[in-house]
N, C-alpha and C positions, 0 to 999 in steps of 0.2 A: 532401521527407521524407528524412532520413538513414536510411540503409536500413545501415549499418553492423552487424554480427553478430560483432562480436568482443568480449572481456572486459571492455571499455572502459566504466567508469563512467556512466551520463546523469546522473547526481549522485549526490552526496554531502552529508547533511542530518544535523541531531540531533535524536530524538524530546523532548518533554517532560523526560524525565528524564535527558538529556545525552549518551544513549548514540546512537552512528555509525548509520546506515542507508544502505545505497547500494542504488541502482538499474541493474544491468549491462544494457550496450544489448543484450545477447543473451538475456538473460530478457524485455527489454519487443520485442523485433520477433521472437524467435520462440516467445516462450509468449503473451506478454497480448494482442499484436494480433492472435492467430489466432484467437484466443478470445473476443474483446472488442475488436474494431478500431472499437467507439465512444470507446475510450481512447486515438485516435490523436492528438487535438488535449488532451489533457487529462493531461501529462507534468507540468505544472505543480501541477495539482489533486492531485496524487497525492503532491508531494514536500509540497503544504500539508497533506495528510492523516494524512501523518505528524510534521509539526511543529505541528500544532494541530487534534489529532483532538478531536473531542466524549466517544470514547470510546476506550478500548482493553480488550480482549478477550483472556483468554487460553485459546488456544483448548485444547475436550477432544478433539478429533483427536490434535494433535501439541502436546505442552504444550510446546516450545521456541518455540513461532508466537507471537506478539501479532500481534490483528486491529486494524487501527486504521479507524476509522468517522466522518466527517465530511461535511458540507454544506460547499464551497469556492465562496468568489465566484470564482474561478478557471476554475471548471468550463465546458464546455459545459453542464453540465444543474445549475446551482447551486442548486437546490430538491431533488435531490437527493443522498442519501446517499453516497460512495463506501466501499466496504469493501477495504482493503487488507493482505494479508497482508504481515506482515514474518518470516522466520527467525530466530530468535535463539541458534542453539545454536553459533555461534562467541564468546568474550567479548571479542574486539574490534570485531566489527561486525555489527549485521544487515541479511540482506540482502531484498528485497523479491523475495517469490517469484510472487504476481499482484496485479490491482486490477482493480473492475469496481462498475457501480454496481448493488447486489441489486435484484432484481425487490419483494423486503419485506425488513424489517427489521426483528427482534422481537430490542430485548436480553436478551442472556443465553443465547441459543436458542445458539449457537455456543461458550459456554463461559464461562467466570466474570467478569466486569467485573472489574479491578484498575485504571479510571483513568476517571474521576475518581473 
């Protein structure tokens, strides 16, 4: 496992609608796997969830956020759901703040659908 903690991108992807998304290795090793270290093997699943969500969300917490929500053959658990926040309040890039797969999934419950 790369255990690397510094600014360094784990990729860099484009949502649906063309716009940047990047995953810094120091949000996914010290926010999402402390949180969610079922999302250790599923770094792949996460940049598909972004590039071919089922749905995107935007959320009523922080309205700069899209949630993005897909099923990934990717996955360890490819039955289901991952929910993946992304940042969007920079206009060059957003950044993915966590990912985890919800225990349910009720759309809308998190904020307004804009995709599809």
């Amino acid at each position: 496992m790369n255990t690397d903690r510094t600014g360094e991108n784990l990729f860099i992807t484009k949502n649906v609608s063309g716009e940047t998304v990047k995953l810094k290795s120091q949000t996914f090793y010290a926010h999402i796997l402390p949180g969610h270290p079922e999302m250790e093997q599923n770094l792949a699943a996460i940049k598909d969830s972004i590039e071919n969500p089922e749905y995107i969300i935007e959320s009523h917490q922080v309205p700069t956020s899209k949630i993005y929500i897909a099923k990934s053959s990717l996955s360890t658990y490819p039955n289901k759901y991952i929910k993946t926040v992304v940042d969007h309040k920079s206009t060059k890039s957003g950044y993915v703040k966590t990912s985890f797969f919800p225990r349910n999934f009720v759309l809308g419950k998190d904020g307004k659908v804009i995709y599809p």
